[in-house]
Biopython code that builds the backbone (N, CA, C, O; Angstrom):
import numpy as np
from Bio.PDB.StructureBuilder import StructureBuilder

atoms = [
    (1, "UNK", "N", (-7.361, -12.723, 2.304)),
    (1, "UNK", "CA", (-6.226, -13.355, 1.672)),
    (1, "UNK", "C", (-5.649, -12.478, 0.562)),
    (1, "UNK", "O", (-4.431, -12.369, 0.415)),
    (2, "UNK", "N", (-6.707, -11.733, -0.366)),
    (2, "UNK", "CA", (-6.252, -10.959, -1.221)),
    (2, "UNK", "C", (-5.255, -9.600, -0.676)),
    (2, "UNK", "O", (-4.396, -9.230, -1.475)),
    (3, "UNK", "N", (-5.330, -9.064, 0.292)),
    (3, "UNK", "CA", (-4.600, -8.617, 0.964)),
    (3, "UNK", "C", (-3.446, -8.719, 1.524)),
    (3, "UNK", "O", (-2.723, -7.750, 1.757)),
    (4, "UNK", "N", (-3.138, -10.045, 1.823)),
    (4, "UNK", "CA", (-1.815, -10.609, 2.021)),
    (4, "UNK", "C", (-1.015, -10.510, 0.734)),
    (4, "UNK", "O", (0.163, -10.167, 0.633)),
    (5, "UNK", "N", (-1.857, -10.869, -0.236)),
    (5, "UNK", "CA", (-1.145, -11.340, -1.485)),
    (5, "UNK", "C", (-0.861, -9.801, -2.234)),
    (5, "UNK", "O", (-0.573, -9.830, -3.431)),
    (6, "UNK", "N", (-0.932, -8.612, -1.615)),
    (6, "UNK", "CA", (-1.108, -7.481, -2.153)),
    (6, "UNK", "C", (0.479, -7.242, -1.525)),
    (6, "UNK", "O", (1.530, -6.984, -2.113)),
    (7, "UNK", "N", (0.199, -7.428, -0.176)),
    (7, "UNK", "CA", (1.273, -7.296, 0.927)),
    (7, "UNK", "C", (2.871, -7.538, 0.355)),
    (7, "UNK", "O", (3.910, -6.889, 0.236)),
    (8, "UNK", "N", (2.395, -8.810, 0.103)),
    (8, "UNK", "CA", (3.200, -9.960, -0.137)),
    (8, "UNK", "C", (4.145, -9.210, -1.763)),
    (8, "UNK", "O", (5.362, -9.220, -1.952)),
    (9, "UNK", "N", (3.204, -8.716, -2.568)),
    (9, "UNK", "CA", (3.947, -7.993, -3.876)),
    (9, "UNK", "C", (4.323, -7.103, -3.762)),
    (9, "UNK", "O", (5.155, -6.851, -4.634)),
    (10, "UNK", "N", (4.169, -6.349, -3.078)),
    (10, "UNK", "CA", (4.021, -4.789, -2.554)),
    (10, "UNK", "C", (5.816, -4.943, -1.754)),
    (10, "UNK", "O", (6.814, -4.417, -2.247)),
    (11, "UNK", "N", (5.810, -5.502, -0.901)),
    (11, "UNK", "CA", (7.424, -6.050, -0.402)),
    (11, "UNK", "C", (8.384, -6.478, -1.183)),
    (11, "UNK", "O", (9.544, -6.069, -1.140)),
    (12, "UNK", "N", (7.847, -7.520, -2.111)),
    (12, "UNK", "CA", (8.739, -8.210, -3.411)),
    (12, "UNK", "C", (9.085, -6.679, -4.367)),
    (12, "UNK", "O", (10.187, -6.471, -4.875)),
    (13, "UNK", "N", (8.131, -5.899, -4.448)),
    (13, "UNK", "CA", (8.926, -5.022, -5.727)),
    (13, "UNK", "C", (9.585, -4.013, -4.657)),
    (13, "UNK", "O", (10.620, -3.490, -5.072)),
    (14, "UNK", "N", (9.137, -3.595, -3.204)),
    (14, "UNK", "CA", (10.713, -2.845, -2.726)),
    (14, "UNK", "C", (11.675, -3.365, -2.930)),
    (14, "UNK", "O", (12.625, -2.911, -3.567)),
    (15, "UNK", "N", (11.558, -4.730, -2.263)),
    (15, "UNK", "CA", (12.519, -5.123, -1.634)),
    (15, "UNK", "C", (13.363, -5.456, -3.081)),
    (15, "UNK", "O", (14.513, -5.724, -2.731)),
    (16, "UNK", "N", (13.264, -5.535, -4.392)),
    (16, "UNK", "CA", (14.164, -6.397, -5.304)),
    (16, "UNK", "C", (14.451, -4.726, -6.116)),
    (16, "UNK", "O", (15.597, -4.314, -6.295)),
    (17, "UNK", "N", (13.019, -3.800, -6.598)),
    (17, "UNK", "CA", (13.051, -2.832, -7.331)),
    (17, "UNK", "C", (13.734, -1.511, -6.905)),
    (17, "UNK", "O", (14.642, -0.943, -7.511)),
    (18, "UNK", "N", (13.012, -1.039, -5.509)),
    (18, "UNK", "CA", (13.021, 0.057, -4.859)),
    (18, "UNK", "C", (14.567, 0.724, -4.254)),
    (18, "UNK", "O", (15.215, 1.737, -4.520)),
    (19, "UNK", "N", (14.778, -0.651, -3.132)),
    (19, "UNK", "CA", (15.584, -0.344, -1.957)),
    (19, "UNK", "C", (17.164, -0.437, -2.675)),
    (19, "UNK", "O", (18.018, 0.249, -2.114)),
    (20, "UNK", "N", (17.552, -1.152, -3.743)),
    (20, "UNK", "CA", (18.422, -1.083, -4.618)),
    (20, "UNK", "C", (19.049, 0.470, -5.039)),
    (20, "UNK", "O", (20.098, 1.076, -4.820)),
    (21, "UNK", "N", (18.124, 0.664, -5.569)),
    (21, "UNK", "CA", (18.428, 2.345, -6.032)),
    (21, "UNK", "C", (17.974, 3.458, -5.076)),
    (21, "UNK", "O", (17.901, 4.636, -5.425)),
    (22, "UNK", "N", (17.723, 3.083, -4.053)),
    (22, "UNK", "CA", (18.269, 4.114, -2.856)),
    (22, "UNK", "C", (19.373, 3.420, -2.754)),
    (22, "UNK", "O", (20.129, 3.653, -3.697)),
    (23, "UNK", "N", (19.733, 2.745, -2.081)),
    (23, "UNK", "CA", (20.945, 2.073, -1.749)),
    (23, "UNK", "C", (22.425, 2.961, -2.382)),
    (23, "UNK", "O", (23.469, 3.236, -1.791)),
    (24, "UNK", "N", (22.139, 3.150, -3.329)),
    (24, "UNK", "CA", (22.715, 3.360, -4.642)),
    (24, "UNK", "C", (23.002, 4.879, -4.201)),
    (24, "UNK", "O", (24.092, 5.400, -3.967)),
    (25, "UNK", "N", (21.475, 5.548, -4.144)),
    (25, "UNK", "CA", (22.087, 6.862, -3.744)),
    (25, "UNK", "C", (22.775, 7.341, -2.452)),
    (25, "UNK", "O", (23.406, 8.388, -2.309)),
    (26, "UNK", "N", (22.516, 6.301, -1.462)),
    (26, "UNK", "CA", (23.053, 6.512, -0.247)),
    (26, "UNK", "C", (24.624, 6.374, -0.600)),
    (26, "UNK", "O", (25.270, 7.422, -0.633)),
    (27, "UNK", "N", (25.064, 5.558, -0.778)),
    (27, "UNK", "CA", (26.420, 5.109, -0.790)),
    (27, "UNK", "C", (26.997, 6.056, -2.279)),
    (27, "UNK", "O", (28.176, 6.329, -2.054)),
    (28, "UNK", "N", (26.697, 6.463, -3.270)),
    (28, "UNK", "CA", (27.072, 7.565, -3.952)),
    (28, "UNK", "C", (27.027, 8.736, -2.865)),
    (28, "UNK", "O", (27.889, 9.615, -2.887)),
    (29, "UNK", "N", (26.296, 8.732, -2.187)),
    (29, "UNK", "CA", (26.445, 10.718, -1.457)),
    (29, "UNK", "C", (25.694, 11.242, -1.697)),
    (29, "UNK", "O", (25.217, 11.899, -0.771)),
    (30, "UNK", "N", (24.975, 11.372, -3.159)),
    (30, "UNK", "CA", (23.903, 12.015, -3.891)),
    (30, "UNK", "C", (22.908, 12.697, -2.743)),
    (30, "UNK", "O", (22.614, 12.214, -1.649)),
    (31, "UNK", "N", (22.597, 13.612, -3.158)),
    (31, "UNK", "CA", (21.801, 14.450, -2.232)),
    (31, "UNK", "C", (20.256, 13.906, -2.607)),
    (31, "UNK", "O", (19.391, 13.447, -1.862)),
    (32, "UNK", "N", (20.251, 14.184, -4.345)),
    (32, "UNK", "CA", (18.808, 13.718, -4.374)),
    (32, "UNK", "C", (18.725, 12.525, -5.249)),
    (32, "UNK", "O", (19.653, 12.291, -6.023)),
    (33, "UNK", "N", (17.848, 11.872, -5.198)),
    (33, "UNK", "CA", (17.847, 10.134, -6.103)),
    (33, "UNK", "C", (17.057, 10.379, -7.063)),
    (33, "UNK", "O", (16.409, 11.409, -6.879)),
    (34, "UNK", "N", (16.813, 9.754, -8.184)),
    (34, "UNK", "CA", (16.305, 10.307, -9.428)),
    (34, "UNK", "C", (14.484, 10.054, -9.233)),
    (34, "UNK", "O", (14.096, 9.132, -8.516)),
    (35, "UNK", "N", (13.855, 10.629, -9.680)),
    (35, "UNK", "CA", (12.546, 11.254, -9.374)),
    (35, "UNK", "C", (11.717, 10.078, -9.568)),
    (35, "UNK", "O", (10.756, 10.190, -8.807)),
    (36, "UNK", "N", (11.648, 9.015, -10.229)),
    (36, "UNK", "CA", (11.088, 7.835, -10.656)),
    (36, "UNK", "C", (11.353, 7.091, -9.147)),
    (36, "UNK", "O", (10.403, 6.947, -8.377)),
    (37, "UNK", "N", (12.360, 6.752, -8.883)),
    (37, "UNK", "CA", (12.785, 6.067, -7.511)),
    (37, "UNK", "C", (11.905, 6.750, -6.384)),
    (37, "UNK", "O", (11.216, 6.110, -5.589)),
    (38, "UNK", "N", (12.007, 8.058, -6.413)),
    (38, "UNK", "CA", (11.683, 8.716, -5.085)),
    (38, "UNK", "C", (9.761, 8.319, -5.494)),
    (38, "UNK", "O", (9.014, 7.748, -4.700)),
    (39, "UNK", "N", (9.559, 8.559, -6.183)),
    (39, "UNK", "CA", (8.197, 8.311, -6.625)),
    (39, "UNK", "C", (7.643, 6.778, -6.697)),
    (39, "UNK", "O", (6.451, 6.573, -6.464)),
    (40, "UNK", "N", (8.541, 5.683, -7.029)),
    (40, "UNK", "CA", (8.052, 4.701, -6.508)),
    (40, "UNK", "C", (8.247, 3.915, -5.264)),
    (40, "UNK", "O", (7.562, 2.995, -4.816)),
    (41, "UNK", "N", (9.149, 4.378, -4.875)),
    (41, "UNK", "CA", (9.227, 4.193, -3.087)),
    (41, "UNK", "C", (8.222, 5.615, -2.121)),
    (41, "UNK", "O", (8.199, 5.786, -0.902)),
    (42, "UNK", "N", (7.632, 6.283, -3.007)),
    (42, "UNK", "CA", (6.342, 6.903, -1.797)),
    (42, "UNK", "C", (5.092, 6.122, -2.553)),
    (42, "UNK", "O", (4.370, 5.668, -1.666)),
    (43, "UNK", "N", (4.587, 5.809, -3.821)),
    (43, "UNK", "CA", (3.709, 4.859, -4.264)),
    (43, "UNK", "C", (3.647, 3.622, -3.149)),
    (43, "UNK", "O", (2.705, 3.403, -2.388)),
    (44, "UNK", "N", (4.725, 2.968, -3.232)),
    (44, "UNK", "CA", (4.832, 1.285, -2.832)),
    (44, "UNK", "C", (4.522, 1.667, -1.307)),
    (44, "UNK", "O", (3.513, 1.266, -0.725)),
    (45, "UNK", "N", (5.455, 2.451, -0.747)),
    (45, "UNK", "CA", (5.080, 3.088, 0.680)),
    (45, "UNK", "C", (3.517, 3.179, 1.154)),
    (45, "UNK", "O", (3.146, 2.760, 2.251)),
    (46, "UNK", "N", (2.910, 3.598, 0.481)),
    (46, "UNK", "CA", (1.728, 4.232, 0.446)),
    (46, "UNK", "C", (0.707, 2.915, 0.573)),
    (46, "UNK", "O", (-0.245, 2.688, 1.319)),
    (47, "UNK", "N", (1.295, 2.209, -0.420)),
    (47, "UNK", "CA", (0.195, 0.582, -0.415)),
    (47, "UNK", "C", (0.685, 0.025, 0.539)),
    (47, "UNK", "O", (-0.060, -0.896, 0.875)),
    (48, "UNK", "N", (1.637, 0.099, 1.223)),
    (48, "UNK", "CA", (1.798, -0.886, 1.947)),
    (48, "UNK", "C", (0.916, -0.469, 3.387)),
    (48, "UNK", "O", (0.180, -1.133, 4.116)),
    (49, "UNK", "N", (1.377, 0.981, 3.412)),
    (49, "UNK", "CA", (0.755, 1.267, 4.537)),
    (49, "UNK", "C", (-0.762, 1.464, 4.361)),
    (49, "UNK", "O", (-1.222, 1.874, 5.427)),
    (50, "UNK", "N", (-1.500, 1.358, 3.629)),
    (50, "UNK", "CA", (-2.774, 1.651, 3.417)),
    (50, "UNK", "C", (-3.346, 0.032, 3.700)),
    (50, "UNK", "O", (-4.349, -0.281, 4.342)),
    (51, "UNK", "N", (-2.244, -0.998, 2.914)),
    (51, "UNK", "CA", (-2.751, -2.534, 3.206)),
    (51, "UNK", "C", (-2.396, -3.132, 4.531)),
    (51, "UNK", "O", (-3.057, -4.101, 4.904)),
    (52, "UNK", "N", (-1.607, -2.756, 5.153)),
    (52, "UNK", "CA", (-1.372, -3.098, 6.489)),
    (52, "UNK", "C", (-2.219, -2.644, 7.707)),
    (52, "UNK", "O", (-2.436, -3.250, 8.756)),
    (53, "UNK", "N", (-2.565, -1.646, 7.374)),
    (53, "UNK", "CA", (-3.966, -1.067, 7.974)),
    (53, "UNK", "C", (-4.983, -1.559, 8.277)),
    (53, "UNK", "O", (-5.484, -1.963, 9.327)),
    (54, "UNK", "N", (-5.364, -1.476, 6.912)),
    (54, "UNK", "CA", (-6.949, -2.742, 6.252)),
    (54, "UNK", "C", (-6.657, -3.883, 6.981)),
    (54, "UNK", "O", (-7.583, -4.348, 7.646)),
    (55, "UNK", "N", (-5.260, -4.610, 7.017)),
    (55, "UNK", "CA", (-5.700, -5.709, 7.654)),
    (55, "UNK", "C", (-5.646, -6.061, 9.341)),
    (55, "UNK", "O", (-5.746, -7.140, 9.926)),
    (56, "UNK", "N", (-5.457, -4.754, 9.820)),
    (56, "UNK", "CA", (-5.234, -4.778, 11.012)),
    (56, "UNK", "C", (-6.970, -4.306, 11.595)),
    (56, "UNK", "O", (-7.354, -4.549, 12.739)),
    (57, "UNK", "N", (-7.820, -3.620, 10.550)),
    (57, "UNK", "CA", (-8.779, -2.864, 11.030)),
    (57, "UNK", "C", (-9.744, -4.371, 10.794)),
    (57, "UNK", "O", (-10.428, -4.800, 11.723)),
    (58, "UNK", "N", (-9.678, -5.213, 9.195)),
    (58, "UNK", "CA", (-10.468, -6.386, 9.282)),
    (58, "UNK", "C", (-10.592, -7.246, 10.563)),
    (58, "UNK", "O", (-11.573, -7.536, 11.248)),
    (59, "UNK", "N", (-8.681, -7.702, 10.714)),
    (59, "UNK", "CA", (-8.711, -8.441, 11.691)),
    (59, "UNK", "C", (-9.128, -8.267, 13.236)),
    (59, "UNK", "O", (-9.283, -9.275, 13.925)),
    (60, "UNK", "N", (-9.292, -7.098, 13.726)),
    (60, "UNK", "CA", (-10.064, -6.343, 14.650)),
    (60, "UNK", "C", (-11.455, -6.557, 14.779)),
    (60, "UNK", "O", (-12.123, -6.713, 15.801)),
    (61, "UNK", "N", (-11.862, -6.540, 13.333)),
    (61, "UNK", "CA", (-13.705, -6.458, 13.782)),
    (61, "UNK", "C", (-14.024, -7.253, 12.815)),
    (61, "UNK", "O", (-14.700, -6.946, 11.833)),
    (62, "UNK", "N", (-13.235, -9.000, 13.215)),
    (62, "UNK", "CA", (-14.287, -9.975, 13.230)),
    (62, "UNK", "C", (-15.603, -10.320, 13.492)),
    (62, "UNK", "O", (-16.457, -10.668, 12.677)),
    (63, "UNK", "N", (-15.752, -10.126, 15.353)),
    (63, "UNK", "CA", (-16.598, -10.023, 15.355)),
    (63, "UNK", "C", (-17.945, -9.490, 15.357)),
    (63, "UNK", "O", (-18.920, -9.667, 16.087)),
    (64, "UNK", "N", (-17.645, -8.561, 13.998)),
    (64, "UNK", "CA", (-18.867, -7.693, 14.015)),
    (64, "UNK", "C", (-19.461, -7.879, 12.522)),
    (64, "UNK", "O", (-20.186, -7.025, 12.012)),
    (65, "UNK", "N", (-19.137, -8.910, 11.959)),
    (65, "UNK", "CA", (-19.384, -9.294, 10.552)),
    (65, "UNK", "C", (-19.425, -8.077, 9.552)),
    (65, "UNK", "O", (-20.459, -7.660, 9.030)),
    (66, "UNK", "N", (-18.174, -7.568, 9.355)),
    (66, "UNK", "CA", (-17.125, -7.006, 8.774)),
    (66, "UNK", "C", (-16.689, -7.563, 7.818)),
    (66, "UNK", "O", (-15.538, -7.862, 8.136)),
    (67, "UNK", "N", (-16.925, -7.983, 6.583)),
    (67, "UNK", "CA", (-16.042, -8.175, 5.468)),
    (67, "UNK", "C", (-15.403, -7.167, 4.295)),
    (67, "UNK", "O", (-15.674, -6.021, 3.934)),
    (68, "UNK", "N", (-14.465, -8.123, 3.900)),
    (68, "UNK", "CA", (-13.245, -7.741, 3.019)),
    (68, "UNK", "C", (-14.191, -6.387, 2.007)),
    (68, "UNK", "O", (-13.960, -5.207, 1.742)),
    (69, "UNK", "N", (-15.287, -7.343, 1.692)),
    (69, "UNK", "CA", (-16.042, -6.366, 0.365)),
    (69, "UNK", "C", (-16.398, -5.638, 1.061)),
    (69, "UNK", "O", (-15.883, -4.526, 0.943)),
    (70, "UNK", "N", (-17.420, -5.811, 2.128)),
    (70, "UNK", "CA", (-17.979, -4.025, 2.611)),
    (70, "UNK", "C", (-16.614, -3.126, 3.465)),
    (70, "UNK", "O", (-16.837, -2.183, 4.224)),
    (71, "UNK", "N", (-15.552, -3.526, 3.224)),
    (71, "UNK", "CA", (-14.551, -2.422, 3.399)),
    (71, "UNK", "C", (-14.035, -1.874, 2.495)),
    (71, "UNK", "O", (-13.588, -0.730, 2.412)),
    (72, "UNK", "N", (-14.104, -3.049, 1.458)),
    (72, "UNK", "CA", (-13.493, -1.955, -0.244)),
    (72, "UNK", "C", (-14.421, -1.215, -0.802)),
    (72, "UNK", "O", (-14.422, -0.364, -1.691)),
    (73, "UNK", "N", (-15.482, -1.856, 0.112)),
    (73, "UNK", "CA", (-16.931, -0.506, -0.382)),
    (73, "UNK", "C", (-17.045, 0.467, 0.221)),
    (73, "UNK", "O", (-17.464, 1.501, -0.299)),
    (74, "UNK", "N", (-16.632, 0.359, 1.719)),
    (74, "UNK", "CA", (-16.733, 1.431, 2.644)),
    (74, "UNK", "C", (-15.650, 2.483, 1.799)),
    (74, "UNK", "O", (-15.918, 3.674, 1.647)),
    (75, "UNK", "N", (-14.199, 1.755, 1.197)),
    (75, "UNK", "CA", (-13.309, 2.652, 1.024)),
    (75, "UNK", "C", (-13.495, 3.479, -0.299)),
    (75, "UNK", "O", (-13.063, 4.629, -0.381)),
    (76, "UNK", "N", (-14.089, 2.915, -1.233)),
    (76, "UNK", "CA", (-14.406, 3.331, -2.454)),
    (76, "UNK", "C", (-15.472, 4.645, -2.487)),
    (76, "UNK", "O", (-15.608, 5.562, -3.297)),
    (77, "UNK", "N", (-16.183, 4.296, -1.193)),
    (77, "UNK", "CA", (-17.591, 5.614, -1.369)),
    (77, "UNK", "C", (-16.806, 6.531, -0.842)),
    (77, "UNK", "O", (-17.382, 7.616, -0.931)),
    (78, "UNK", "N", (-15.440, 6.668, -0.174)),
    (78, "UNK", "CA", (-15.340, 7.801, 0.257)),
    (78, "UNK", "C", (-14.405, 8.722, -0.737)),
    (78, "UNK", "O", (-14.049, 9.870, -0.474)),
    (79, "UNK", "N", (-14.132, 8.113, -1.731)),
    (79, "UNK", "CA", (-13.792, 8.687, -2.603)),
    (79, "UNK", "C", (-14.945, 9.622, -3.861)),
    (79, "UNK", "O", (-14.882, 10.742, -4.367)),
    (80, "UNK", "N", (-16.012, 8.371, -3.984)),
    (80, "UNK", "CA", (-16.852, 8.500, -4.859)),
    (80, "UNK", "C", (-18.216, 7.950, -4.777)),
    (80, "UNK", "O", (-18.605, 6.840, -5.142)),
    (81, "UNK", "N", (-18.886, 8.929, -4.229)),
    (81, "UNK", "CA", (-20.178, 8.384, -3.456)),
    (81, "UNK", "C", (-21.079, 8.381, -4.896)),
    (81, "UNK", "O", (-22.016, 7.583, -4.940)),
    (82, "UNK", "N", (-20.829, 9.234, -6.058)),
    (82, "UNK", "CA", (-22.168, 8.746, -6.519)),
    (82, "UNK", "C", (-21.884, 7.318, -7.487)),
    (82, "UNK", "O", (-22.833, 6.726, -8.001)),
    (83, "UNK", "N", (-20.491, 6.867, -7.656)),
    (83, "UNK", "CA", (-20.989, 5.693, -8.305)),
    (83, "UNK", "C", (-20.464, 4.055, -7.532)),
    (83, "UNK", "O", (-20.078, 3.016, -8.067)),
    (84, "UNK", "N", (-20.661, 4.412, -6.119)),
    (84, "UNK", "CA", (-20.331, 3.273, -5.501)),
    (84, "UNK", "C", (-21.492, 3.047, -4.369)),
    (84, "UNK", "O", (-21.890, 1.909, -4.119)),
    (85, "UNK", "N", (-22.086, 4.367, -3.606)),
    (85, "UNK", "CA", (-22.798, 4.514, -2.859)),
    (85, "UNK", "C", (-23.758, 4.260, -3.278)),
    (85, "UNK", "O", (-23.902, 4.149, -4.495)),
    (86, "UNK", "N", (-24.961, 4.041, -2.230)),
    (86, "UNK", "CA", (-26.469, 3.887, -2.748)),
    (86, "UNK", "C", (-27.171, 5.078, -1.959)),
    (86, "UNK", "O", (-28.376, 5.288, -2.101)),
]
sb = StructureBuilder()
sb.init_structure("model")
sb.init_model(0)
sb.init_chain("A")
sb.init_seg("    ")
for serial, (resi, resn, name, xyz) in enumerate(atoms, 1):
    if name == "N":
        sb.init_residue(resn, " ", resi, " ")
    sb.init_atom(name, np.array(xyz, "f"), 0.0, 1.0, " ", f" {name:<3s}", serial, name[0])
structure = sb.get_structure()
């Protein structure tokens, strides 16, 4: 559920923050959009696609008793095995 609700914010700030000021640069002509924009539309990008994932890989392997936590654990050691791993 926490995932949805990640989803769910992650859309609300494109969709109200992001897609506005592209918008903006599209219809100006502007070649390039100011560096904050371009940077939080590959951020927000990034979660979304990283959370849409997760929940496609959870919802997949139900039945293999797969939970939410041992995937944020699985995902965390691969960043940083000595203080998440055992």
């Amino acid at each position: 559920m926490s995932l949805v609700f990640i989803v769910t914010l992650n859309g609300i700030y494109l969709q109200r923050l992001v897609s506005p000021h592209l918008d903006k640069c599209v219809i100006k002509g502007t070649k390039y959009c100011a560096q904050s924009v371009l940077t939080g539309s590959a951020i927000a990008g990034s979660i979304s696609i990283v959370t849409w994932y997760s929940i496609v890989v959870l919802s997949l392997s139900k039945d293999m008793d797969y939970h939410f936590i041992s995937f944020i654990l699985t995902y965390l050691c691969n960043f940083d095995c000595n203080n998440y791993c055992i």
